[in-house]
DSSP file (Angstrom, degrees, kcal/mol; ACC not computed):
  #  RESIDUE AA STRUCTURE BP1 BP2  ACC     N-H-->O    O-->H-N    N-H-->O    O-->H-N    TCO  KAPPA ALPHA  PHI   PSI    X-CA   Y-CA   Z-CA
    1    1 A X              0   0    0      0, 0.0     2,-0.6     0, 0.0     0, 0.0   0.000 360.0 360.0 360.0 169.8  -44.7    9.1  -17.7
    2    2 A X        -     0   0    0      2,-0.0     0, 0.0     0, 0.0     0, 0.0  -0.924 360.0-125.0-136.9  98.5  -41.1    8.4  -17.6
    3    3 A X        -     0   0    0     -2,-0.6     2,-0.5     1,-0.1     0, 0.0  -0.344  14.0-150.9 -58.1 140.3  -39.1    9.2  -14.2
    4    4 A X        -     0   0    0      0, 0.0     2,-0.4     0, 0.0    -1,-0.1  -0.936   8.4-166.2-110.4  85.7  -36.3   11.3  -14.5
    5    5 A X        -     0   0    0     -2,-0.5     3,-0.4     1,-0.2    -2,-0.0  -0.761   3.7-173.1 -78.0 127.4  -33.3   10.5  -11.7
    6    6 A X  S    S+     0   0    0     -2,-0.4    -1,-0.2     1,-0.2     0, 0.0   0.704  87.3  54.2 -89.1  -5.9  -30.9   13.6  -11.9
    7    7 A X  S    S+     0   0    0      2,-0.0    -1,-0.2     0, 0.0     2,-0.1   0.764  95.5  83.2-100.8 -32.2  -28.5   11.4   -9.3
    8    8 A X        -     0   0    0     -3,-0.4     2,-0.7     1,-0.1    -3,-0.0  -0.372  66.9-145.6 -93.7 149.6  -28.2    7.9  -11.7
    9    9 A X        -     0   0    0     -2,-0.1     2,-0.1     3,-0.0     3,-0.1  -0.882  18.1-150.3-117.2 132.8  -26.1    7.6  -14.1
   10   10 A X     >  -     0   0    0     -2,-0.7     4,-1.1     1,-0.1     5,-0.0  -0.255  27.2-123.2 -96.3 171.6  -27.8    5.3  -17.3
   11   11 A X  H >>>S+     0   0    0      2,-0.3     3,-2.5     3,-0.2     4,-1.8   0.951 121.0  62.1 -80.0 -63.9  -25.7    3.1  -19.7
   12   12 A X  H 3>5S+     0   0    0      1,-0.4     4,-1.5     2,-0.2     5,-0.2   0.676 106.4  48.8 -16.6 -65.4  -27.6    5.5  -22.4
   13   13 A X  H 3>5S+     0   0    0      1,-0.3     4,-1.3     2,-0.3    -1,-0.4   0.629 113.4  41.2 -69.3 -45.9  -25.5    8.2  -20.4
   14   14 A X  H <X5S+     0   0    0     -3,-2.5     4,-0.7    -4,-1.1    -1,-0.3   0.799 110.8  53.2 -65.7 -48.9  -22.0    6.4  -20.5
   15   15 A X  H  X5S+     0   0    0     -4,-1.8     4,-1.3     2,-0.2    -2,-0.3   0.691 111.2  50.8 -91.6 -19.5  -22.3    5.3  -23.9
   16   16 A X  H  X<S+     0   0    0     -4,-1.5     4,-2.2    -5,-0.5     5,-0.4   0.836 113.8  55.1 -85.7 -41.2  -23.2    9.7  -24.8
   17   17 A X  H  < S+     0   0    0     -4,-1.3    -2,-0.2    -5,-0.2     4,-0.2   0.775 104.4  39.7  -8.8 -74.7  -20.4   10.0  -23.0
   18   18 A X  H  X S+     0   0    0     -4,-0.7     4,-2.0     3,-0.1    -1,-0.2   0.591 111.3  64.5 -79.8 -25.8  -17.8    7.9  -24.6
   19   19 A X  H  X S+     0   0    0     -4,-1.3     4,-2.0     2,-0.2    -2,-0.2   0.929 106.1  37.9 -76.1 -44.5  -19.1    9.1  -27.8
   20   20 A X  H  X S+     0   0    0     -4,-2.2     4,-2.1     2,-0.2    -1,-0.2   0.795 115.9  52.5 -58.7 -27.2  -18.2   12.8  -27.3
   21   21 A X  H  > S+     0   0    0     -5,-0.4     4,-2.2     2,-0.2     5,-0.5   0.936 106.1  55.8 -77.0 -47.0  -14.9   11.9  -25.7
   22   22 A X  H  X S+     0   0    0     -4,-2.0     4,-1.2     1,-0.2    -2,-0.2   0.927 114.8  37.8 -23.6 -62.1  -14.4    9.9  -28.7
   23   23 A X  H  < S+     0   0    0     -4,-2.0    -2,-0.2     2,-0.2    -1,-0.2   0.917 118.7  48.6 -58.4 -48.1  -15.0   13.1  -30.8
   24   24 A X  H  < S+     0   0    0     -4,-2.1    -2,-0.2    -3,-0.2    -3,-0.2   0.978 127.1  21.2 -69.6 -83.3  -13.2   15.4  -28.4
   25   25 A X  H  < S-     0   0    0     -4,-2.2     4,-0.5     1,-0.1    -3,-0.2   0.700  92.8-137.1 -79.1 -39.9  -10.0   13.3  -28.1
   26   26 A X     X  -     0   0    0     -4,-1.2     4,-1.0    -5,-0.5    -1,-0.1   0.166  32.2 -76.6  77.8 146.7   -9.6   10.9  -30.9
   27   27 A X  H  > S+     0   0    0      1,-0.2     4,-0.6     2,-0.2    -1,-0.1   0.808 125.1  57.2 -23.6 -53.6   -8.6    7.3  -30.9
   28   28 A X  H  4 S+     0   0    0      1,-0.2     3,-0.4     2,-0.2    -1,-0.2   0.987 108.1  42.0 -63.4 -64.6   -5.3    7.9  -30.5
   29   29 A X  H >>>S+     0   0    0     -4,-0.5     4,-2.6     1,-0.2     3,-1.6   0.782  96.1  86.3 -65.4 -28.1   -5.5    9.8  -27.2
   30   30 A X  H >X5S+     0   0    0     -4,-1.0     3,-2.0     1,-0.3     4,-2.0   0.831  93.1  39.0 -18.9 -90.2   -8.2    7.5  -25.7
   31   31 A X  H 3X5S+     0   0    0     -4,-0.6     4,-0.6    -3,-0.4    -1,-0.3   0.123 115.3  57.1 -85.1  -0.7   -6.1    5.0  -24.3
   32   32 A X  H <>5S+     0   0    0     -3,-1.6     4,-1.2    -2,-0.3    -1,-0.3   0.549 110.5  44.9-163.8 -66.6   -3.5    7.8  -23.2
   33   33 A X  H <X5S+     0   0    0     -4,-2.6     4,-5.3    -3,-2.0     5,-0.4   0.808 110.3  54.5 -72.3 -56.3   -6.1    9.5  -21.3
   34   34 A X  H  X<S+     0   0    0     -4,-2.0     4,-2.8    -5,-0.6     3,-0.2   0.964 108.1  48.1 -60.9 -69.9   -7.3    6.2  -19.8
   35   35 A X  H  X S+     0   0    0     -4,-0.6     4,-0.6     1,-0.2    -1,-0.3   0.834 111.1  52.7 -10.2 -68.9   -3.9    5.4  -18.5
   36   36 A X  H  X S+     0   0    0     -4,-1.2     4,-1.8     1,-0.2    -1,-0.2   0.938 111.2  45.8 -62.9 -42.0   -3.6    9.1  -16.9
   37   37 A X  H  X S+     0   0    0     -4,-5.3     4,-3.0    -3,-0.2    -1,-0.2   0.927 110.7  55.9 -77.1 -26.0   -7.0    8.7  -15.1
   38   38 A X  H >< S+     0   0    0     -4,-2.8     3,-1.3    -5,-0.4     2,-0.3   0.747 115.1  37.9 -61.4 -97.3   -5.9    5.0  -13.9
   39   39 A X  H 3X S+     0   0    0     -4,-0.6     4,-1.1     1,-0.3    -1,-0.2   0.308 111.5  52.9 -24.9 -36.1   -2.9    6.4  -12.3
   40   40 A X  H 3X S+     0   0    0     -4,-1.8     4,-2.9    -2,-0.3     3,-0.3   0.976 110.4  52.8 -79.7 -57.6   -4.0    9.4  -11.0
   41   41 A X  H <X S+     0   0    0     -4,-3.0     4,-0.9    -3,-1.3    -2,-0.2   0.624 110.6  45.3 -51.1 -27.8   -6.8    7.3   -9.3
   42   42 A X  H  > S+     0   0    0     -4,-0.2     4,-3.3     2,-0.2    -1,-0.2   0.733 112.9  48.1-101.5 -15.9   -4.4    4.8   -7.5
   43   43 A X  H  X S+     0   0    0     -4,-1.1     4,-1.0    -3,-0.3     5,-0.3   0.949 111.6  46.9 -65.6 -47.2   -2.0    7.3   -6.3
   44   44 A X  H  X S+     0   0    0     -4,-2.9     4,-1.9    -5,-0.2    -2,-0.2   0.912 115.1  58.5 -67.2 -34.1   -5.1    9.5   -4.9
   45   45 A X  H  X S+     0   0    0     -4,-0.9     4,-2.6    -5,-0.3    -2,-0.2   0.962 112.0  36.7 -16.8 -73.6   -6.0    5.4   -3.5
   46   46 A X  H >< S+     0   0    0     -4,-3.3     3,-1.2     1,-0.2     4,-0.4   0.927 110.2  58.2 -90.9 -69.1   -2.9    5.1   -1.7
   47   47 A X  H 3X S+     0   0    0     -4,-1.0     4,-3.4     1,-0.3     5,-0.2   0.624 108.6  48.5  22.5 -80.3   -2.7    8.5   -0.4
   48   48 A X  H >X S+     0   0    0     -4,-1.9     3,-2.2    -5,-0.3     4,-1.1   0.861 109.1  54.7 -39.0 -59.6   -5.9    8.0    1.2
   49   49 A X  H XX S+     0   0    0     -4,-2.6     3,-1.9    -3,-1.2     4,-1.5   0.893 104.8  54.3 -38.7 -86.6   -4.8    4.7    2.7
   50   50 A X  H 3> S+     0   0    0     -4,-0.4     4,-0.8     1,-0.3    -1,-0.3   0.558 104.4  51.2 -31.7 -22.3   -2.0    6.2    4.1
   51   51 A X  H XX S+     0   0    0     -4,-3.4     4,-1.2    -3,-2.2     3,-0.7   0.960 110.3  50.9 -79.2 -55.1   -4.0    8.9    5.9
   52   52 A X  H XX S+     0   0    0     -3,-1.9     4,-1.9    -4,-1.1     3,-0.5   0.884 109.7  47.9 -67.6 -39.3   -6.2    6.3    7.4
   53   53 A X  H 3X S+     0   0    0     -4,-1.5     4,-2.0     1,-0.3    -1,-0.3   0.905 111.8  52.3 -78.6 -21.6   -3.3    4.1    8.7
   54   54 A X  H << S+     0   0    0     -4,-0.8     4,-0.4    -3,-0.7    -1,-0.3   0.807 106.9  49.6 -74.9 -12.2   -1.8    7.3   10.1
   55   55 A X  H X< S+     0   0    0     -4,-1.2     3,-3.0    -3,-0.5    -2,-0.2   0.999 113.5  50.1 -72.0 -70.0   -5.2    8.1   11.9
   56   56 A X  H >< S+     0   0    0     -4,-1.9     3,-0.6     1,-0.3    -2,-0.2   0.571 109.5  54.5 -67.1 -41.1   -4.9    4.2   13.2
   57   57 A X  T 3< S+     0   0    0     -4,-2.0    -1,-0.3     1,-0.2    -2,-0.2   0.558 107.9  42.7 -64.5 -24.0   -1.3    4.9   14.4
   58   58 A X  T <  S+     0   0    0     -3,-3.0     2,-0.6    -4,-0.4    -1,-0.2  -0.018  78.0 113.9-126.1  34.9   -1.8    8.0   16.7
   59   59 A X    <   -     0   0    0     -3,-0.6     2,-0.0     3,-0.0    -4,-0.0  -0.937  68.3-139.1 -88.9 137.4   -4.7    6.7   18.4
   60   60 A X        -     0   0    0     -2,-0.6     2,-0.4     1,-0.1    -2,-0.1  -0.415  23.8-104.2 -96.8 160.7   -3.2    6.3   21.9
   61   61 A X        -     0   0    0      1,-0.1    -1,-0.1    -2,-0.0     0, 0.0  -0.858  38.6-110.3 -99.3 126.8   -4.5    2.7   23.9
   62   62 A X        -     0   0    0     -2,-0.4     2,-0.4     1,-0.1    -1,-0.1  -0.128  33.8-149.7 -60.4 126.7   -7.0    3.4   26.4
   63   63 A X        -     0   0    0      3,-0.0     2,-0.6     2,-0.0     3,-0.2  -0.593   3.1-146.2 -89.0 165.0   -5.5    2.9   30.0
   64   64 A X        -     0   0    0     -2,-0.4     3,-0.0     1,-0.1     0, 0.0  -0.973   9.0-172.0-129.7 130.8   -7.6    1.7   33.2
   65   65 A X  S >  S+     0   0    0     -2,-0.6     3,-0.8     1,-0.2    -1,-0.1   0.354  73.6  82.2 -80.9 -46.7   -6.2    3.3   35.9
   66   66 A X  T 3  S+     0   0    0      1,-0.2    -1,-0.2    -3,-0.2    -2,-0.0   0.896 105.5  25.8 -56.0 -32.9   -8.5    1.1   38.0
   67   67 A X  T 3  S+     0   0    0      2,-0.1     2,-0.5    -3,-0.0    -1,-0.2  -0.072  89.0 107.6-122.5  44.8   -6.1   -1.7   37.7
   68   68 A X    <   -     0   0    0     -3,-0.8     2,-0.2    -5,-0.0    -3,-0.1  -0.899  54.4-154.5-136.2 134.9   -3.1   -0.4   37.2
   69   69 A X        -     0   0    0     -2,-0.5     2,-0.2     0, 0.0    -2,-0.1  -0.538  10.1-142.6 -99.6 171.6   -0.4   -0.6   40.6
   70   70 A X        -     0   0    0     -2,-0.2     2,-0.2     2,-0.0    -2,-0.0  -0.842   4.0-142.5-143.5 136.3    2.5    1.8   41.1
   71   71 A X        -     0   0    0     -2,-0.2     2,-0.5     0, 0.0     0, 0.0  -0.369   7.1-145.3 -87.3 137.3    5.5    0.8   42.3
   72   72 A X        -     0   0    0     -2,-0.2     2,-0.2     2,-0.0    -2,-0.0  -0.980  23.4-159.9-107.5 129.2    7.4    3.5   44.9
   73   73 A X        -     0   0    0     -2,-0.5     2,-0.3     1,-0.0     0, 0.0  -0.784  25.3 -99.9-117.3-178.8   11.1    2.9   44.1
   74   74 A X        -     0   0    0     -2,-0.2     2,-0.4     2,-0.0    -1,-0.0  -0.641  37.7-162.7-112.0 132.2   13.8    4.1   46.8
   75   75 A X        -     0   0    0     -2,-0.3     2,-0.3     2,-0.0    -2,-0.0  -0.996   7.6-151.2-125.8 132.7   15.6    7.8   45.9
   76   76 A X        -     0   0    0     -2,-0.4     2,-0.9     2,-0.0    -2,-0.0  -0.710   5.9-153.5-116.4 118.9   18.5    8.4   47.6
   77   77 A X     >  -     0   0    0     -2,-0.3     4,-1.2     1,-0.1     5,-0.1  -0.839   8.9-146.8 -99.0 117.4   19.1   12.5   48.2
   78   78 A X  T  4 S+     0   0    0     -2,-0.9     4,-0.5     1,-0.2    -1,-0.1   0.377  96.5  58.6 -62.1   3.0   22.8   13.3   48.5
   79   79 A X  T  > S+     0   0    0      2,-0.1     4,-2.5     3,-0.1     5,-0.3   0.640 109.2  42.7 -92.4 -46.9   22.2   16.1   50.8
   80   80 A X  H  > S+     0   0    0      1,-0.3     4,-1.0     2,-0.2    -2,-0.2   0.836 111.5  56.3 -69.1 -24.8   20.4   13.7   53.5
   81   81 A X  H >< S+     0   0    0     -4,-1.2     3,-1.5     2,-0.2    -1,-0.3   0.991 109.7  43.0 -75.5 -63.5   23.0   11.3   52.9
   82   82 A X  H >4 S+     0   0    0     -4,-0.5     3,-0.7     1,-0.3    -2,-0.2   0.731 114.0  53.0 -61.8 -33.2   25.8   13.9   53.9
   83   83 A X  H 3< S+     0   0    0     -4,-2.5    -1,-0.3     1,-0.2    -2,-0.2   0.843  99.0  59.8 -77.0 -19.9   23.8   15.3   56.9
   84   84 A X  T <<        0   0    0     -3,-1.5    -2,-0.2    -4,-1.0    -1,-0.2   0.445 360.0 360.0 -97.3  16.6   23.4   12.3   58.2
   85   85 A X    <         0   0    0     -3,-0.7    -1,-0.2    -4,-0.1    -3,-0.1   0.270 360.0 360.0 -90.7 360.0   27.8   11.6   58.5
């Protein structure tokens, strides 16, 4: 018997394929057509890219807190300053 994959796609299957789109389209429009779906495909390409490098961009860098000092700097209140003249 002869397994049947419903998922693979066969040469057999590409070449019934091209033949109906051949019929469908004509010669002329072929190459027309081919050109549209290349274009459409690298714009939807970089698109994607561009989502993924914006993902990459607003991930924040983890801090540790464990090693991290703080400084106390000196703030001078103008009311304490003037109570104490």
């Amino acid at each position: 018997m002869v397994e049947v994959h419903l998922n693979a796609v066969t040469p057999f299957a590409v070449i019934i394929i091209a033949i109906v789109a051949l019929l469908i389209f004509g010669p002329k429009k072929l190459p027309e057509l081919g050109r549209a779906v290349g274009t459409t495909l690298r714009e939807f390409k970089k698109g994607t890219k561009g989502l993924i490098d914006d993902e990459d961009d607003t991930k924040k860098p983890v801090i540790d807190h464990k090693n991290t000092t703080v400084q106390q700097a000196e703030v001078k209140d103008s009311n304490n300053e003037e109570n104490a003249k």
